[in-house]
C-alpha positions as CSV (number, residue, x, y, z in Angstrom):
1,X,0.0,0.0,0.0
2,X,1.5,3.7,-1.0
3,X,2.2,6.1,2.1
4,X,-0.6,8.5,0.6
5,X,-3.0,5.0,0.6
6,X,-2.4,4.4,4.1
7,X,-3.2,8.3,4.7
8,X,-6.5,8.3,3.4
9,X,-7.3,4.8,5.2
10,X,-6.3,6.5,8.6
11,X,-8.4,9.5,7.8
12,X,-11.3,7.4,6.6
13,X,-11.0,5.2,9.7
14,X,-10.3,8.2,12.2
15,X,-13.8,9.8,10.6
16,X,-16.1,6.5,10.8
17,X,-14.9,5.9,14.4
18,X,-15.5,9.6,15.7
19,X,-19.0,8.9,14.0
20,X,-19.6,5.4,15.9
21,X,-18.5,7.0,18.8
22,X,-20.8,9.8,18.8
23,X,-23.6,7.7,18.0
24,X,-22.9,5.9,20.9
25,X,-22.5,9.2,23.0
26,X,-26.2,9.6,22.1
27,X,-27.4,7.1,23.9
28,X,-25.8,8.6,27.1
29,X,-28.1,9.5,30.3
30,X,-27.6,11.7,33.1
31,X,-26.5,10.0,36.0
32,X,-25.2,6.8,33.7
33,X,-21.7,6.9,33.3
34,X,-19.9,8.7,31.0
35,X,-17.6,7.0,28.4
36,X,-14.4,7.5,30.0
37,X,-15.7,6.2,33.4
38,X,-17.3,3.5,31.1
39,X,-13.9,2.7,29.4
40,X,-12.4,2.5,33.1
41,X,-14.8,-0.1,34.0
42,X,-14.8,-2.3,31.3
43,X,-10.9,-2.6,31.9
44,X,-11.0,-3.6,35.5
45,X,-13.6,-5.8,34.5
46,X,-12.0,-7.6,31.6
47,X,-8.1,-6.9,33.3
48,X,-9.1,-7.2,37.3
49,X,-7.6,-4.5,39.5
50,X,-5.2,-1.8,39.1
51,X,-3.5,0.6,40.3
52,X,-4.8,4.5,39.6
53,X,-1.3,5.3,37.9
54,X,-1.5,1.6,36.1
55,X,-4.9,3.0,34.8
56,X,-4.2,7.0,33.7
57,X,-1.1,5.3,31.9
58,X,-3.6,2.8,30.1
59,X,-6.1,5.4,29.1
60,X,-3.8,7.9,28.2
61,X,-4.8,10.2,30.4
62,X,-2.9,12.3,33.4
63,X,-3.5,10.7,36.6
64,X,-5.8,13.8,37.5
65,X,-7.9,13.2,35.4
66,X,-7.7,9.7,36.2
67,X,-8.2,10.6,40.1
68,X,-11.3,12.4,39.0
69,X,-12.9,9.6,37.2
70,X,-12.4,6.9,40.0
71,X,-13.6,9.4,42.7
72,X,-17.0,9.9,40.9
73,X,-17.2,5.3,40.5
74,X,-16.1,5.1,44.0
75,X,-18.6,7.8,45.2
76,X,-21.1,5.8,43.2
77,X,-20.4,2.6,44.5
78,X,-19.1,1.3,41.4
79,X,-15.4,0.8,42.2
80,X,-13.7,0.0,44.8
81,X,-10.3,0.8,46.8
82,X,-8.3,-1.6,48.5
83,X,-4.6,-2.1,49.5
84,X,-2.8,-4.1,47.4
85,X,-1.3,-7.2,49.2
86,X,2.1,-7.3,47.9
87,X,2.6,-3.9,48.8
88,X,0.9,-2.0,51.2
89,X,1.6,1.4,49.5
90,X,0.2,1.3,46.5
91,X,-3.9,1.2,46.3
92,X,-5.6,-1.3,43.8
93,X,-9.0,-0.6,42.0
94,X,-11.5,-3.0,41.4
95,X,-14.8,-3.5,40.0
96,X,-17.5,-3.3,42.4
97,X,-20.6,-6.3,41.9
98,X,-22.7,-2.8,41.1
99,X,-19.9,-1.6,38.6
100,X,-20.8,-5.2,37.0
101,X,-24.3,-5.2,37.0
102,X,-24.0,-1.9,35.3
103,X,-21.4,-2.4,32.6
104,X,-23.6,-6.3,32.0
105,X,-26.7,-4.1,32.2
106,X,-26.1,-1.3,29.5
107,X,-23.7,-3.6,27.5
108,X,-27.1,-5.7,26.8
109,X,-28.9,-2.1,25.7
110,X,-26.2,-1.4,23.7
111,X,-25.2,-4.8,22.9
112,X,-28.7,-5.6,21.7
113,X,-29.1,-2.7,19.4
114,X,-25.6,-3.4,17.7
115,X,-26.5,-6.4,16.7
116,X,-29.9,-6.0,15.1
117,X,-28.1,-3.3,12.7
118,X,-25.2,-6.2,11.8
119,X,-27.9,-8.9,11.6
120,X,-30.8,-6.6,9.5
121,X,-28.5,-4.8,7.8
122,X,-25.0,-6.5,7.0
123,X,-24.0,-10.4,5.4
124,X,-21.9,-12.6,7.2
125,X,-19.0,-12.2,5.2
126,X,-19.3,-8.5,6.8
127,X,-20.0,-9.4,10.3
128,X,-17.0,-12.1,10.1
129,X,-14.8,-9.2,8.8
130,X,-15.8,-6.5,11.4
131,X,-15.2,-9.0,14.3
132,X,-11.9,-9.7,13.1
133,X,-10.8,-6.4,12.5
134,X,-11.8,-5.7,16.7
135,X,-8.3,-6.8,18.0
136,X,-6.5,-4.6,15.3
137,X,-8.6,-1.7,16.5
138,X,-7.8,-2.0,19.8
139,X,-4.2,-2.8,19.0
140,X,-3.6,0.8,17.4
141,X,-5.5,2.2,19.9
142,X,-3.0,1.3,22.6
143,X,-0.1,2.1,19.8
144,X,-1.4,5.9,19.9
């Protein structure tokens, strides 16, 4: 693939996932999460406790930030703090069985009408291809 190729592929990619995402923003609720509390979530879920530096680093974010976000799941019961057992300086975060019940919870919403658009609207060759093109995604979004 040419270098100018592989520009307008990064542009055309950039573009379609700024307009999934802000589809996705329109389903937002007041008092429901907001993505990046969402994104910090899903990864204690799917990566089990961590520390808040561990997690800023992860979502490319400073740890402010970071400190901000976990203080609004904590407050909300949806994350938890604890010491971490191998050394009793460092704080771990973890998923709370609320926090999991939530992400299960709006994942089925969300996760229900996803797939009615791939199953009504797109073949199976399609749906194959966008499932395995999910790990590449999330590969160059942890290159960035």
């Amino acid at each position: 693939m040419r270098d100018d190729q592989l520009l307008q592929a990064t542009t055309d990619l950039r573009v379609a996932l700024g307009r999934l995402v802000r589809r996705l923003r329109q389903g937002y609720t007041d008092g429901e999460p907001t993505l990046p509390e969402r994104s910090v979530l899903s990864r204690l879920d799917r990566d089990g406790p961590a520390t808040p530096g561990c997690l800023a680093d992860l979502e490319r974010v400073k740890p402010q930030a970071m400190g901000v976000t976990l203080a609004g799941l904590v407050e909300r019961g949806l994350v938890e703090r604890r010491k971490d057992d191998s050394d009793g300086r460092k704080v771990l975060m973890s998923v709370t069985e609320a926090g999991v019940k939530l992400l299960t919870d709006r994942r089925s919403e969300t996760g229900r009408q996803m797939a009615a658009v791939l199953a009504d609207k797109f073949t199976e060759a399609e749906r194959r291809d966008l499932i395995a093109a999910i790990p590449l995604i999330e590969r160059l979004a942890d290159e960035l």
